[in-house]
C-alpha positions in Angstrom: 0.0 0.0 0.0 2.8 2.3 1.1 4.7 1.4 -2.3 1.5 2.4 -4.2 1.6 5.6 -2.7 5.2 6.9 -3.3 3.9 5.3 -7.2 1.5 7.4 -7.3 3.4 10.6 -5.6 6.4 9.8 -8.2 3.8 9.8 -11.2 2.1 13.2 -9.6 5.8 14.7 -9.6 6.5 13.5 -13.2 3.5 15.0 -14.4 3.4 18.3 -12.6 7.0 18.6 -14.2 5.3 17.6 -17.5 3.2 20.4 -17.1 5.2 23.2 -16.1 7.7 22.2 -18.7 4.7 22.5 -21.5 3.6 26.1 -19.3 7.5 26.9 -20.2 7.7 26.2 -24.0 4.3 27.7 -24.4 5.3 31.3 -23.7 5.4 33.2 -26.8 7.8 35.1 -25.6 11.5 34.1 -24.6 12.9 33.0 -21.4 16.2 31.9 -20.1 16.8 29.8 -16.7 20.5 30.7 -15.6 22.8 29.8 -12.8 25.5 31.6 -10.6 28.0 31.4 -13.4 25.3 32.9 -16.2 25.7 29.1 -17.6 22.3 28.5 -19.9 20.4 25.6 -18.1 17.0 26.0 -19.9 15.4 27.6 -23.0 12.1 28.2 -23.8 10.8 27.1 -27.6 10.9 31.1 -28.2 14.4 31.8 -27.8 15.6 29.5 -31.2 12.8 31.0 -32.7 13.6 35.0 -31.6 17.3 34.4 -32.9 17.1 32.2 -35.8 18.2 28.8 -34.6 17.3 25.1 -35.3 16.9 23.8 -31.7 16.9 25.2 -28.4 19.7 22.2 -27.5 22.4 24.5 -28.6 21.9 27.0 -26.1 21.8 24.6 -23.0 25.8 24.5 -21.2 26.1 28.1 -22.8 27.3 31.4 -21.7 23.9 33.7 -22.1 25.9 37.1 -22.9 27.4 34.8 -25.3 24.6 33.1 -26.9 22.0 36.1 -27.2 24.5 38.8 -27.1 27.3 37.9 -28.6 29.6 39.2 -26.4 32.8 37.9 -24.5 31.9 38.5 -20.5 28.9 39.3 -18.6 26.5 42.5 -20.1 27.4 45.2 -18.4 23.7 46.4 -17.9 22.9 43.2 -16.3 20.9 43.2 -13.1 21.5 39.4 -12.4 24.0 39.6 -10.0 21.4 42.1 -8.2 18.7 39.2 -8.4 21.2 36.7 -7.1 22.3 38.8 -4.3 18.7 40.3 -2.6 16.5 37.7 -4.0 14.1 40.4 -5.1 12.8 40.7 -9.0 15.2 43.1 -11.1 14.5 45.0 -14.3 16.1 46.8 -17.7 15.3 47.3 -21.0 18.3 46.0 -23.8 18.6 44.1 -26.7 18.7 40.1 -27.3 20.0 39.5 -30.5 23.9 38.0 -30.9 24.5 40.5 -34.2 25.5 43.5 -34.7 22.4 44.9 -36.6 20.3 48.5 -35.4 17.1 47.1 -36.4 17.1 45.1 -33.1 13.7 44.5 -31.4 13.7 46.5 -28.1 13.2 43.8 -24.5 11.3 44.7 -21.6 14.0 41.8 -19.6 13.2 41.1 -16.2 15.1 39.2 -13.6 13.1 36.6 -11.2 14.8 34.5 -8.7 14.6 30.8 -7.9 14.9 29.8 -4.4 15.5 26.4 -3.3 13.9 25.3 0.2 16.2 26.8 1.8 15.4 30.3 0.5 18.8 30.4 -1.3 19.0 31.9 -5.1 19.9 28.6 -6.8 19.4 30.8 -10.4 17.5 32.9 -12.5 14.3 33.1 -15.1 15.0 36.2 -17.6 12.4 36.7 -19.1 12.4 39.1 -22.6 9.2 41.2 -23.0 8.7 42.6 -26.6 7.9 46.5 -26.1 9.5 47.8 -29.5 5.6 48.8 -30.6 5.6 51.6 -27.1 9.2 52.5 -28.5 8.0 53.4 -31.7 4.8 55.4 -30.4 7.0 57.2 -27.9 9.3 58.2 -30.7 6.3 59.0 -33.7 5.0 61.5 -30.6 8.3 62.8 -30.1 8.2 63.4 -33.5 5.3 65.2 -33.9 5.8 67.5 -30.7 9.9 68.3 -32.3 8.3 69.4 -36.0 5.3 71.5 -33.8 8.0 73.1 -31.7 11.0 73.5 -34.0 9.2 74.5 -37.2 8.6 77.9 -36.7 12.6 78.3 -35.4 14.3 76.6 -38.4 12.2 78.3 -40.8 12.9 81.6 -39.6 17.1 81.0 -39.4 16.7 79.2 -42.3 16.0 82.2 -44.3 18.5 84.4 -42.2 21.3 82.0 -43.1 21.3 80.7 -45.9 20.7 84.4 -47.6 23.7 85.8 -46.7 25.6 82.3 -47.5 24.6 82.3 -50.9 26.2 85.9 -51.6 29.3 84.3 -50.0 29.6 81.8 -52.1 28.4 83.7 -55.4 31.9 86.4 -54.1 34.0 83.3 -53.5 33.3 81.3 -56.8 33.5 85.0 -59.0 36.5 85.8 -57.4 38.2 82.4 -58.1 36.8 82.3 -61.8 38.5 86.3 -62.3 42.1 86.3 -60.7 42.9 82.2 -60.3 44.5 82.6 -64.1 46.2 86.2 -63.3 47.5 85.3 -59.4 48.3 82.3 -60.3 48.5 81.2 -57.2 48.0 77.8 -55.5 47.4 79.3 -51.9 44.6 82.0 -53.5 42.9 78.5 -55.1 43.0 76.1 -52.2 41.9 79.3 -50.1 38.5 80.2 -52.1 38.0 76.5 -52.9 37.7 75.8 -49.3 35.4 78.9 -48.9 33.0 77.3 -51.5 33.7 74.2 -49.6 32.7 74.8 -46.3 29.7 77.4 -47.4 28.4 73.4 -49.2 28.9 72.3 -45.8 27.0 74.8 -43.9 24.7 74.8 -46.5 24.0 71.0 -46.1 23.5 71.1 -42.5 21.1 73.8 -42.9 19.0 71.7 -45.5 18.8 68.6 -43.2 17.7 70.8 -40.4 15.1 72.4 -42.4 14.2 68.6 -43.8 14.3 67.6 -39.6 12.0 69.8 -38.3 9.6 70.4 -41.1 9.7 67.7 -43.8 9.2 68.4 -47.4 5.7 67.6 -49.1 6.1 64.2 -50.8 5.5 64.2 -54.7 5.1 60.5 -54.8 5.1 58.8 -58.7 7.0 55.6 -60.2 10.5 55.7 -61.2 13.2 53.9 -62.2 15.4 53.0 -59.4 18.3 51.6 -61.2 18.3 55.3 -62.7 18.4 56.7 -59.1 21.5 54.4 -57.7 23.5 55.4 -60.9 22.7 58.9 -60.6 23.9 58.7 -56.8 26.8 57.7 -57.6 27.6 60.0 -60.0 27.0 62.3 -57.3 29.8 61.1 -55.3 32.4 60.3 -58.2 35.1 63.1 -57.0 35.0 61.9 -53.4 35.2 58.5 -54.4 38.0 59.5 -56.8 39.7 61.5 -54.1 39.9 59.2 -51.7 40.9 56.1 -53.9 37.5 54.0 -53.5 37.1 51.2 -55.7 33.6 50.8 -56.6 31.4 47.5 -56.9 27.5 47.2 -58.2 25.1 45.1 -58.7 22.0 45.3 -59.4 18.8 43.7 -61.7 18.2 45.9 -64.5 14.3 45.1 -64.6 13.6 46.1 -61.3 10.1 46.7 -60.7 9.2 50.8 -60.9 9.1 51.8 -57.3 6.7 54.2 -56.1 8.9 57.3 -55.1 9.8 61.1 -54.7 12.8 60.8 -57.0 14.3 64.4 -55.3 14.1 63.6 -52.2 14.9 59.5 -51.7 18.1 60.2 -54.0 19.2 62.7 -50.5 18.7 59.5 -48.7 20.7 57.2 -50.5 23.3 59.9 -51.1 23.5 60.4 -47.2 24.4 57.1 -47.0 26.7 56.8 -49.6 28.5 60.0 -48.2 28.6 58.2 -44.5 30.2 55.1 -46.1 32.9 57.3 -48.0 33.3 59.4 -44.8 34.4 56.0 -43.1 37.0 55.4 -45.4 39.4 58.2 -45.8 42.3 56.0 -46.3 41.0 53.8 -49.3 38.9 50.9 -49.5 35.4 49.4 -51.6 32.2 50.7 -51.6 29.9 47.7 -52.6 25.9 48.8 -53.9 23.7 46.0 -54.3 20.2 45.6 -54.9 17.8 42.8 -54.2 14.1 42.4 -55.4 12.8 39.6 -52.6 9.3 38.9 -54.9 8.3 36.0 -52.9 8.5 38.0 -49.1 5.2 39.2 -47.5 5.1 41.9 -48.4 7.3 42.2 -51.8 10.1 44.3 -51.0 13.6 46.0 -53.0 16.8 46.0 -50.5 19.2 48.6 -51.5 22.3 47.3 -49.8 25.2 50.4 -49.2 28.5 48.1 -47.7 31.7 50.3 -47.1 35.4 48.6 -45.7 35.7 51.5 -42.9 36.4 51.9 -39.7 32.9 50.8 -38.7 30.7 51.7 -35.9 31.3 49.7 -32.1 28.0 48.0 -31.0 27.2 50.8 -28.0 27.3 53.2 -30.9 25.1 51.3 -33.2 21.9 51.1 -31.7 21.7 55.0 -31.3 22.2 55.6 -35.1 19.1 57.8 -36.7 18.8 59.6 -33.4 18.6 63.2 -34.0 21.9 65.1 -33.2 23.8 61.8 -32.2 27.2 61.7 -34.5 30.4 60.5 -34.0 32.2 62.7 -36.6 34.1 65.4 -35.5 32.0 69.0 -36.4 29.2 66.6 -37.3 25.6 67.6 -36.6 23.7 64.4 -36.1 21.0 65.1 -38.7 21.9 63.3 -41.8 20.7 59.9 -40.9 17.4 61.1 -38.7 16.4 62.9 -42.1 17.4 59.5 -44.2 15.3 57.7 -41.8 12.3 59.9 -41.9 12.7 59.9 -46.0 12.4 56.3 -45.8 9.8 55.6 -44.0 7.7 58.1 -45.5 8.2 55.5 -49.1 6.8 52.7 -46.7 10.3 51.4 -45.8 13.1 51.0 -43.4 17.2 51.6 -42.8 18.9 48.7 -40.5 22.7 48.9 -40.1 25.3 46.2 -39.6 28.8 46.6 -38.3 31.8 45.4 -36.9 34.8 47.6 -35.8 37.9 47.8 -38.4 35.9 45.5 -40.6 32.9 47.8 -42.0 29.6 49.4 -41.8 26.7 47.8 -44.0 23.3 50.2 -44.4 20.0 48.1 -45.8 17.2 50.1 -47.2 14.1 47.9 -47.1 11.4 49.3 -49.5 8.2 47.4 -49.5 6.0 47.4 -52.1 2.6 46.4 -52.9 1.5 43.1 -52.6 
């Protein structure tokens, strides 16, 4: 009788395991179980799926900074080691994705501790809560409360700046033209050429200001988008000639006609070819390839812009598009939040990938209609 018993409690243990286990894989979003050393001990069916893996085996025996972060030693960030020590449920938002790639879904991750009978922390559930959709809102009302605001401002200097810039530019280029054959001197040349050069300059940041805080009316009709890349390029040609860039393209020339405001996506795409060529001063390949991904839901063109520069370290990535971020010296931080906005006014998307010393690869998605 007393063996039927433990049978039965044995059978009741085994299946309340079963059903926990099942409770575990059927969360739809991920979780981790972790001990002291941040070693992987179990994986919930979502965490393959999140970072494109066959099976959830390969994860189990596994650093977790490793194996969804790609990274060497423990996250900085991470509030484990806060769980482990008070016992209490800890919190942070971050990134779970082992690549180096901006278009990262943003993770609600919470810490919650699991105490053996003794009321020690034996280890840890992290779970990863999707909250990239409250992101975005946050950022579309930011948005809309920076146009309301800075409109009115950048308008007004607008119009006081670029005035008076334009009549130095119109003296510099006249007087260059009239005395560069009579002086013939090199210092007179370099010196108005660098006028004209940096009134461009200031002129540019003006123009992606002006496109930031009060974007231009979109004159949306098909075009040919093999026409735009070449004409980009073209764009570019001294820069790429200056600086010793070899070149590569590819690209179907029966594209489908995309749906476009030729003006203003060619400032996009030149923004990012100007980025790439800004990366590599000392030489290297610029690499423009295209994609038409037909069979995708929904049909979309990838316009992929891959430079061999210095590239961009992962703590830098992730803020790329924000408005006024930059790592350039005397840069402004507009060029990309204005490419971005360009975008996804043609109902599309910019994602970067990069790798320090190694390169800097920028995707335009542009979806089309099904």
């Amino acid at each position: 009788m007393a063996l039927n018993n433990v049978e039965d409690q044995i059978r009741n243990i085994v299946k309340s395991r079963h059903d926990l286990l099942h409770i575990f894989d059927g969360f739809s979003d991920p979780i981790i179980v972790i001990d002291k050393q941040f070693v992987i001990q179990r994986v919930n069916r979502a965490i393959p799926t999140a970072l494109g893996k066959e099976s959830f085996m390969q994860f189990i025996g596994r650093p977790c900074y490793e194996m969804l972060h790609g990274l060497k030693q423990r996250c900085p960030e991470c509030t484990a080691p806060t769980t482990f020590t008070s016992g209490e449920k800890t919190g942070r938002s971050g990134f779970m994705e082992a690549q180096e790639n901006s278009s990262r879904p943003i993770f609600n991750i919470t810490c919650y501790p699991i105490i053996d009978e003794e009321g020690e922390v034996i280890s840890i559930a992290e779970y990863y809560r999707d909250f990239s959709d409250i992101v975005n809102l946050t950022r579309q009302l930011y948005e809309s409360e920076r146009a309301r605001v800075m409109e009115p401002l950048v308008v007004g200097l607008t119009h006081q700046i670029r005035q008076p810039l334009t009549v130095v530019r119109a003296a510099a280029q006249y007087t260059l033209e009239t005395f560069k054959t009579t002086l013939r001197s090199k210092d007179f040349q370099e010196t108005m050429e660098s006028i004209i050069q940096n009134v461009d300059t200031v002129n540019d940041v003006i123009i992606n200001l002006f496109h930031f805080s009060k974007p231009s009316p979109y004159t949306m009709k098909k075009g040919s988008l093999p026409e735009l890349l070449e004409r980009g390029l073209r764009l570019v040609r001294t820069q790429i000639k200056e600086q010793k860039v070899s070149v590569q393209k590819e690209w179907p020339q029966d594209l489908p006609a995309t749906l476009m405001d030729e003006k203003l996506l060619l400032h996009a795409y030149v923004n990012l070819l100007v980025n790439a060529l800004q990366s590599m001063t000392q030489g290297g390949r610029l690499t423009v390839t295209v994609s038409y991904q037909e069979n995708r839901v929904p049909p979309r063109v990838c316009i992929a812009i891959e430079d061999t520069g210095k590239g961009i370290s992962k703590e830098h990535l992730c803020k790329l598009g924000q408005p006024f971020f930059t790592t350039k010296n005397g840069g402004v931080g507009l060029g990309l939040a204005v490419a971005e906005g360009i975008i996804g006014a043609h109902n599309g998307k910019i994602h970067f990938e990069s790798q320090e010393n190694q390169g800097t690869k920028a995707t335009i998605e542009l979806y089309l209609p099904s």
